[in-house]
C-alpha positions as CSV (number, residue, x, y, z in Angstrom):
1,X,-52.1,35.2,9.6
2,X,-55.7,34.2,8.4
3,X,-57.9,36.8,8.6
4,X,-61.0,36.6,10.7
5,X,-63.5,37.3,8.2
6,X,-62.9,34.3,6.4
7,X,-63.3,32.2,9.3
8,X,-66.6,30.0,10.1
9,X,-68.5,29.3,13.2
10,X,-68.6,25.3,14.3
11,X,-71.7,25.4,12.6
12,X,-70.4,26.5,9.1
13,X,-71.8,29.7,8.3
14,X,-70.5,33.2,8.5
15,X,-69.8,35.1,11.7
16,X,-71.7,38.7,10.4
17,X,-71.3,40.4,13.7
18,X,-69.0,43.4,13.1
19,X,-68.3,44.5,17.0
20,X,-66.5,40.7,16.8
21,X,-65.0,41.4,13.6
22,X,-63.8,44.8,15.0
23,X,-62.5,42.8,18.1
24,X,-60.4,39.9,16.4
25,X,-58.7,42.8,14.1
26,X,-57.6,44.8,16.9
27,X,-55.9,41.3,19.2
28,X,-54.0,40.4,15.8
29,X,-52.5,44.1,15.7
30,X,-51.6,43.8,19.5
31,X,-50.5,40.2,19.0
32,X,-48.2,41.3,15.8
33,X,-46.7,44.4,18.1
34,X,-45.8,42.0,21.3
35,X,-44.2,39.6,18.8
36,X,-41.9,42.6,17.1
37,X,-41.0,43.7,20.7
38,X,-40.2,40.2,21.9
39,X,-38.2,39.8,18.7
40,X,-36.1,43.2,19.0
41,X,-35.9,42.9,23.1
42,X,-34.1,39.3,22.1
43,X,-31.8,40.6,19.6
44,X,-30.5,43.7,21.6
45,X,-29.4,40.9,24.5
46,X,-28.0,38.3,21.8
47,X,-30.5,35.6,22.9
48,X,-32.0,35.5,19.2
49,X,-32.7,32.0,18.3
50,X,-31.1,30.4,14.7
51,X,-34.0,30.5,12.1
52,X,-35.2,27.1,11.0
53,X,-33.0,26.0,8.3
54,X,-29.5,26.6,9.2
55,X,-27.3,24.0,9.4
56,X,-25.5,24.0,12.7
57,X,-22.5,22.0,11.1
58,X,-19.6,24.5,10.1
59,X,-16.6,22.9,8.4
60,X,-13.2,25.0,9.4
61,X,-9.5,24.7,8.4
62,X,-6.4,27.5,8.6
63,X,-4.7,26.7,5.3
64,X,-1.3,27.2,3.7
65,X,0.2,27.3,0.0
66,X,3.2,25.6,1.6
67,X,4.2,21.7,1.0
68,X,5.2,21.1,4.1
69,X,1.1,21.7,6.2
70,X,0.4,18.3,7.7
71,X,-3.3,18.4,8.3
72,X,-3.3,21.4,11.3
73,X,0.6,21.5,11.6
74,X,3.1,23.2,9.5
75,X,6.5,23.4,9.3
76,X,8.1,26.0,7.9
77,X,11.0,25.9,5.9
78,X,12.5,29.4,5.9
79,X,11.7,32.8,8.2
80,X,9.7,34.3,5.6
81,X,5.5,35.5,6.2
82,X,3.5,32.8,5.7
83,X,0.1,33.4,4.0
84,X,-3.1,32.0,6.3
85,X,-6.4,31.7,4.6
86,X,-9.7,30.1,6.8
87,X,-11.2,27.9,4.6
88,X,-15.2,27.1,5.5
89,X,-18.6,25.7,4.6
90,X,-21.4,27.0,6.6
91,X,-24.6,27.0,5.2
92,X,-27.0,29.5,5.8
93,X,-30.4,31.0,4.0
94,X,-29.7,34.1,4.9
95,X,-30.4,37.0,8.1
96,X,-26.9,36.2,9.1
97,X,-24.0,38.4,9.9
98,X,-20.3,36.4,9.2
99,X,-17.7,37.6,11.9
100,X,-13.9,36.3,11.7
101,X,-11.5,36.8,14.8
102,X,-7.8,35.7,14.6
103,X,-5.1,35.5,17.1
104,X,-1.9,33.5,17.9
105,X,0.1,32.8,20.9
106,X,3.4,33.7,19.6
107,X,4.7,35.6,16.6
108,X,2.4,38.3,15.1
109,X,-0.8,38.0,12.7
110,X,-1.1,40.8,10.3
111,X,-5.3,41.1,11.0
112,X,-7.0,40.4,14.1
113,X,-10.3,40.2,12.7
114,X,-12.9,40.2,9.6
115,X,-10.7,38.9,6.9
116,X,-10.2,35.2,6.0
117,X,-7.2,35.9,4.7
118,X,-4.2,36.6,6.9
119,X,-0.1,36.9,7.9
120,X,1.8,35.3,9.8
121,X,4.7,36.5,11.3
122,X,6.9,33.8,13.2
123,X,8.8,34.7,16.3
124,X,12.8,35.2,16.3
125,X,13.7,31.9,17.9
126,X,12.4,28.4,17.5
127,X,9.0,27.6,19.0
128,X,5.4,25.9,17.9
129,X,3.3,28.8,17.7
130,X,-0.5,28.2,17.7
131,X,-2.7,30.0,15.3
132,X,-6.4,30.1,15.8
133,X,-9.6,31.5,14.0
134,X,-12.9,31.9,14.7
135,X,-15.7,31.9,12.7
136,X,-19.4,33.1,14.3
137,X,-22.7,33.4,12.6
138,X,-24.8,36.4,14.3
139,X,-28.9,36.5,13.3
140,X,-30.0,39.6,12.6
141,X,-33.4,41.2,12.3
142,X,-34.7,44.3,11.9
143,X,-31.8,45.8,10.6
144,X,-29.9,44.7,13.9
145,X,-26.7,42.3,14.9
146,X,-27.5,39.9,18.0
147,X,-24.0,40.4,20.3
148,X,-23.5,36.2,20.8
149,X,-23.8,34.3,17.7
150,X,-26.0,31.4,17.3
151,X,-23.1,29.6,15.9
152,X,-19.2,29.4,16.0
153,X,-16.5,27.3,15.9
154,X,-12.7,27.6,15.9
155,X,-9.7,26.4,13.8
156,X,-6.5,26.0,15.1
157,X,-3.2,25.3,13.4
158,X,0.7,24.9,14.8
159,X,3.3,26.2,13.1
160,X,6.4,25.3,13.7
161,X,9.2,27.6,13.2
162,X,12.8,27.5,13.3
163,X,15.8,29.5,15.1
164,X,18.3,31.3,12.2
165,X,21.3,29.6,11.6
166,X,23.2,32.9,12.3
167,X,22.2,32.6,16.0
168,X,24.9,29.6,16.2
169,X,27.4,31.1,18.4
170,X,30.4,29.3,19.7
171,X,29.2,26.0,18.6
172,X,25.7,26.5,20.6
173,X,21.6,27.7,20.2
174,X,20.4,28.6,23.2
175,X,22.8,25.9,25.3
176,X,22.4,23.3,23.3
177,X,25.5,22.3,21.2
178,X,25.5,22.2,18.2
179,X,29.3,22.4,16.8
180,X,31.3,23.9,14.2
181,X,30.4,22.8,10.5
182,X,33.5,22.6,8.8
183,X,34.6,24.6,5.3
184,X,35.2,22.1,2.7
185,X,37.5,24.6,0.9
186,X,40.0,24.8,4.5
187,X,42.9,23.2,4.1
188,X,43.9,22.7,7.2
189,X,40.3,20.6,7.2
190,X,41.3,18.5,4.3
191,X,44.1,18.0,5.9
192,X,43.0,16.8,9.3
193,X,40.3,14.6,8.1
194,X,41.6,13.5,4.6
195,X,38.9,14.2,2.6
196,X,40.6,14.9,-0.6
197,X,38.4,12.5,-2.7
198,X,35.1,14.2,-0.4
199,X,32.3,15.3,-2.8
200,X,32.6,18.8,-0.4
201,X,35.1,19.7,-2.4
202,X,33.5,19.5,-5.6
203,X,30.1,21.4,-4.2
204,X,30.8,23.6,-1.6
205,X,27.5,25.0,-1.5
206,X,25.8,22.1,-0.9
207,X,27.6,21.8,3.1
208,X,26.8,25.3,4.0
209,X,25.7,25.7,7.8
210,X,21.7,24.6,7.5
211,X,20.0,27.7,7.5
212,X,17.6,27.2,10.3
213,X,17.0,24.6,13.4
214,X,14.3,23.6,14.4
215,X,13.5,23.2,18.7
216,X,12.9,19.5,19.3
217,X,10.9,19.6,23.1
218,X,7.6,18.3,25.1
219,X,5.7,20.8,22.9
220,X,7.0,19.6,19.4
221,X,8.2,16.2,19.4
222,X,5.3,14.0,18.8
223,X,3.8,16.6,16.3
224,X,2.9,14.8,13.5
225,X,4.5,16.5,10.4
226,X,3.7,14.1,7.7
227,X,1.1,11.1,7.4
228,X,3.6,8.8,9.1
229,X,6.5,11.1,11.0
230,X,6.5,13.3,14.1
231,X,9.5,16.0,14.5
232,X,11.0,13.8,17.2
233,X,11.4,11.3,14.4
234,X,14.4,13.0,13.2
235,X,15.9,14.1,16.3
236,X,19.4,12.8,17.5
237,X,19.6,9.1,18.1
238,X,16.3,8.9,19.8
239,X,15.4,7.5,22.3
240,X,19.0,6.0,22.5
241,X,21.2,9.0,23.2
242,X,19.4,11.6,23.8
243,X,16.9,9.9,26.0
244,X,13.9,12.6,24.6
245,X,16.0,15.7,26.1
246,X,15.4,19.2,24.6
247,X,17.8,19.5,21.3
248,X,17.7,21.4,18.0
249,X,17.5,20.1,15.0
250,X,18.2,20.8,11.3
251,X,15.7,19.1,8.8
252,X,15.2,19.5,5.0
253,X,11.7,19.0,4.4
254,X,12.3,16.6,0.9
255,X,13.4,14.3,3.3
256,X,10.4,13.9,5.2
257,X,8.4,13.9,1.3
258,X,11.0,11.5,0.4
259,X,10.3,9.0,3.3
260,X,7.0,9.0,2.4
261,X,7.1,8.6,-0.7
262,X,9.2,5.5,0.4
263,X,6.4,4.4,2.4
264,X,3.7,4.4,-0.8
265,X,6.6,2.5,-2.8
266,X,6.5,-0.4,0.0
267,X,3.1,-1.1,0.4
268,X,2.3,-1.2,-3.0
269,X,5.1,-3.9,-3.4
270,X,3.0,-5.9,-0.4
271,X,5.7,-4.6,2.2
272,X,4.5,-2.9,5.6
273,X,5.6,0.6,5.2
274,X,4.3,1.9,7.7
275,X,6.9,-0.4,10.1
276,X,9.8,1.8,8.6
277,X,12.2,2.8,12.0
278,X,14.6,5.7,11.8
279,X,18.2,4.8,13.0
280,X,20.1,8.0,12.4
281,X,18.6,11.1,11.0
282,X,20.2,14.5,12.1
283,X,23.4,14.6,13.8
284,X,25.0,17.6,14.5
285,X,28.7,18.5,13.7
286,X,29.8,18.2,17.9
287,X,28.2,15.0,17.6
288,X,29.3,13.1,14.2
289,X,33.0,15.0,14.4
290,X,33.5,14.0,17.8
291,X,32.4,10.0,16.9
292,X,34.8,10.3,13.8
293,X,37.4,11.5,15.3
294,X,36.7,9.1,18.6
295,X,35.8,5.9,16.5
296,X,39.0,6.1,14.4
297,X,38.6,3.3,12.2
298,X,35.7,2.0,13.9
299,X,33.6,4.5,12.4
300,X,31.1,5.1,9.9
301,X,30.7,8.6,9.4
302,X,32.1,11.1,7.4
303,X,33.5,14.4,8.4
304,X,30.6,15.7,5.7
305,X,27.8,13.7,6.8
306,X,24.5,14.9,5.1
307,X,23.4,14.1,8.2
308,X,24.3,17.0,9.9
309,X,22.2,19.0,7.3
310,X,18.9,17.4,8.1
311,X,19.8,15.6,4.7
312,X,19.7,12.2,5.5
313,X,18.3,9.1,7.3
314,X,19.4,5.2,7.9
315,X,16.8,3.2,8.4
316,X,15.3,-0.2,8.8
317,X,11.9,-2.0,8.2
318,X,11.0,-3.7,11.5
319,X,7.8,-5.1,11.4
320,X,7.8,-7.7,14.3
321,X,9.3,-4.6,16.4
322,X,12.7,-6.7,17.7
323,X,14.7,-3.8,16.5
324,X,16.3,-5.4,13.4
325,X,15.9,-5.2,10.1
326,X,13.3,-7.9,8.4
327,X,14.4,-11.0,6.7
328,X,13.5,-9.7,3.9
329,X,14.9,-12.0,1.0
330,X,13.7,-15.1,2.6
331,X,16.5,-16.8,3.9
332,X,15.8,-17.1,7.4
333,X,18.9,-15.1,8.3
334,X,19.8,-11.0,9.0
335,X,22.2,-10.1,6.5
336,X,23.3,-7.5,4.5
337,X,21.5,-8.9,1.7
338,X,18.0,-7.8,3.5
339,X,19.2,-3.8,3.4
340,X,19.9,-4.7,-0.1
341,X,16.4,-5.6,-0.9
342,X,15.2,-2.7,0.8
343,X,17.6,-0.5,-1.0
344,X,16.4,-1.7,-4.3
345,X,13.0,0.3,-3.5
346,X,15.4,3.7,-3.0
347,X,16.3,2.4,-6.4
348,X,12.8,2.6,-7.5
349,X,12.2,6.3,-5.9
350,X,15.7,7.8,-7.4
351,X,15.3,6.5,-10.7
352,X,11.9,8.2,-11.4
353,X,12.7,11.5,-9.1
354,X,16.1,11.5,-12.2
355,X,13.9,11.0,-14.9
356,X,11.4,13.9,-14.0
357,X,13.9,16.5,-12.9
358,X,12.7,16.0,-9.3
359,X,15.7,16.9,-6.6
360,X,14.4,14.4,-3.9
361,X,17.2,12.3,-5.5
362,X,20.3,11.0,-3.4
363,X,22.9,9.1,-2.0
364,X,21.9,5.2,-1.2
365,X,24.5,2.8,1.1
366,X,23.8,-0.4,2.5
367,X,25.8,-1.6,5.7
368,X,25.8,-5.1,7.6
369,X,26.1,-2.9,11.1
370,X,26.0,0.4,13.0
371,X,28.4,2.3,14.6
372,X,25.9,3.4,17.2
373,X,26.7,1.9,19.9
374,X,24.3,3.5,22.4
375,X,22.1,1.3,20.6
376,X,21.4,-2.1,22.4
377,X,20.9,-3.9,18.9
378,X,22.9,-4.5,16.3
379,X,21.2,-4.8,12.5
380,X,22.3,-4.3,8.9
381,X,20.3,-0.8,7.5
382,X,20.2,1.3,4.7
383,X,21.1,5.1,4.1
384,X,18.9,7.4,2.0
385,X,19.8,11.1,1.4
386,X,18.3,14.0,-0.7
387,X,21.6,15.4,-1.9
388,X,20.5,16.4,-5.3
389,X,23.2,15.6,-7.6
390,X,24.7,12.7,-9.1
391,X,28.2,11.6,-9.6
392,X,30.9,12.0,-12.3
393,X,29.3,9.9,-15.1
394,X,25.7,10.7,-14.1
395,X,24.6,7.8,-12.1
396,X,22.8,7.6,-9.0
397,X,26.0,7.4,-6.0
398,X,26.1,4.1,-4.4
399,X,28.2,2.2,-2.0
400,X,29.8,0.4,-1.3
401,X,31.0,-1.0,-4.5
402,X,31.6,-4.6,-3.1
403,X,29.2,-6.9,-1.1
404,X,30.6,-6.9,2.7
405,X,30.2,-10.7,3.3
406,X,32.0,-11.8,-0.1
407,X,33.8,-8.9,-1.8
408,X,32.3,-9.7,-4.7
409,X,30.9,-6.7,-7.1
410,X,27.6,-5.4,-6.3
411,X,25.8,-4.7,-9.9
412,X,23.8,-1.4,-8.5
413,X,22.5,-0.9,-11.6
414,X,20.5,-4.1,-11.6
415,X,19.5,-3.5,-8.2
């Protein structure tokens, strides 16, 4: 505040009189006591305005460590705690108290509030749990906290969790049916399915029962769990066969990396990536036993299916949306030869994951048709699985060995 003695009459001179000086003094003192009051009265009742200069614009996001967060969805790949940290930029200059609140409507949080660093818990059985944080900005004046902050906003993330594989009783989770995986080293199962040459046999440990399934529903089928998939994506047969009913689902998260990383490949060979449509992803053991054994010779699925370990995925790139795979060498027909160009860009992907020790690398088939038959369309398609080993001599496993419409040899190598 100016003080009075330095100020001048319209005229210009000096105001001398002291009982007026005396008077102005006294009103600024009065004037300086109603404004503390006002100020103290307004932060006991929380209605303390933001002081000029804080930005109302607070940038909020629940992060992960874990590969598979998608933006505010996570999926988690095992049962264990998952670390939470509430990342933030909100700029202030100061006379403001930080306040953090978490909570979740299923599983448990380790803190409820203050930290930005959390816990999380996830429930026993399969469900899309949603985790939120809050972050407020309360003034403060005279060494007090206003109750309502000027400013907060929330972040929210889903996590989705998975039911245990050792709640798989009698072939079901929670009504659904599921099956019996089969023990490669049985041989009563060798037997009945003749899979002496099966690469089961040779490692065991990669057909153990999936370790986890994950609840396919309303809630958590369109939930977008990478830049271009949703859960549902990978659900049985949809919307063919299962015609979007509940179901539970085993998926290894390298596919989904692997997919996109098929994606990227496309497009930057001038291909629509994006248009890439998912035949057959997971198929569980009641399903893909009961087809082999139903389909005879008619079928094309193996009593060891990667598919039934959320492995593996056939596939076609659809672009003009009829359902079949594009012409993609140019001919003007549908053949076999277009999964084969599309293969070649598996090629591409299994080649580099080899030659930088990265275990996204797989099994790769082409096939002229499916043995889907729900499916109102037939097309040639491709298989793509994250199997992680190679065969007997080292090379990337590919089949078939001859072309379907000629028998001739199919050079994979040059592929």
């Amino acid at each position: 505040m100016t003080r009075a003695t330095n100020r001048r009459n319209p005229e210009g001179r000096r105001d001398g009189s002291a009982p007026a000086r005396a008077a102005v003094v006294i009103a600024a003192a009065l004037c300086c006591v109603a404004i503390a009051r006002a100020s103290a009265e307004a932060i006991s009742s929380g209605a303390a305005r933001p002081a000029k200069g804080v930005s109302a614009e607070i940038a909020l996001a629940i992060r992960t460590s874990l590969p598979a967060q998608y933006e505010t969805t996570v999926l988690l790949e095992d049962r264990d705690a998952v670390s939470l940290l509430l990342e933030y930029e909100a700029p202030v200059r100061g006379g403001y108290e930080q306040r953090v609140r978490w909570w979740c409507d299923g599983g448990r949080l380790e803190h409820e509030d203050s930290l930005v660093r959390n816990r999380f818990y996830p429930p026993l059985r399969a469900a899309v749990s949603t985790i939120q944080a809050e972050l407020g900005l309360y003034p403060r004046q005279a060494g007090r906290t206003a109750k309502i902050p000027a400013f907060k906003k929330n972040a929210v993330l889903r996590v989705i969790s998975s039911s245990p594989g050792m709640l798989l009783h009698d072939g079901e989770i929670d009504g659904f049916r599921i099956g019996r995986y089969l023990d490669p080293t049985d041989p009563e199962i060798r037997k009945e399915f003749n899979v002496a040459n099966s690469w089961a046999l040779i490692y065991p440990e990669r057909f153990l029962r999936p370790s986890g399934f994950y609840l396919v529903d309303e809630t958590s089928h369109d939930l977008r769990i990478s830049r271009h998939f949703r859960l549902g994506d990978f659900a049985l047969d949809y919307p063919w066969f299962s015609l979007g009913k509940r179901q539970y689902i085993a998926l290894d998260y390298g596919l989904v990396r692997k997919m996109e990383d098929l994606v990227d490949e496309l497009n930057r060979a001038g291909l629509p990536g994006d248009k890439i449509v998912i035949i057959y992803a997971f198929r569980p053991p009641a399903y893909n036993t009961d087809r082999v054994v139903r389909d005879s010779e008619q079928s094309l699925k193996a009593p060891f299916s990667f598919h039934q370990y959320g492995k593996a995925v056939d596939f076609i790139l659809d672009a003009d949306g009829d359902l079949r795979l594009d012409d993609l060498d140019g001919d003007g027909r549908i053949t076999v030869r277009d999964a084969a160009a599309l293969a070649h860009y598996v090629n591409v992907l299994d080649r580099r994951y080899r030659a930088r020790a990265v275990l996204l690398y797989g099994g790769a088939g082409i096939y002229d048709h499916h043995d889907f038959w729900e499916r109102p369309v037939q097309t040639p398609y491709v298989h793509m699985d994250v199997r992680g080993f190679l065969d007997e001599n080292g090379h990337l496993i590919r089949w078939p060995s001859e072309w379907p419409d000629t028998g001739e040899p199919i050079a994979w190598g040059k592929l």
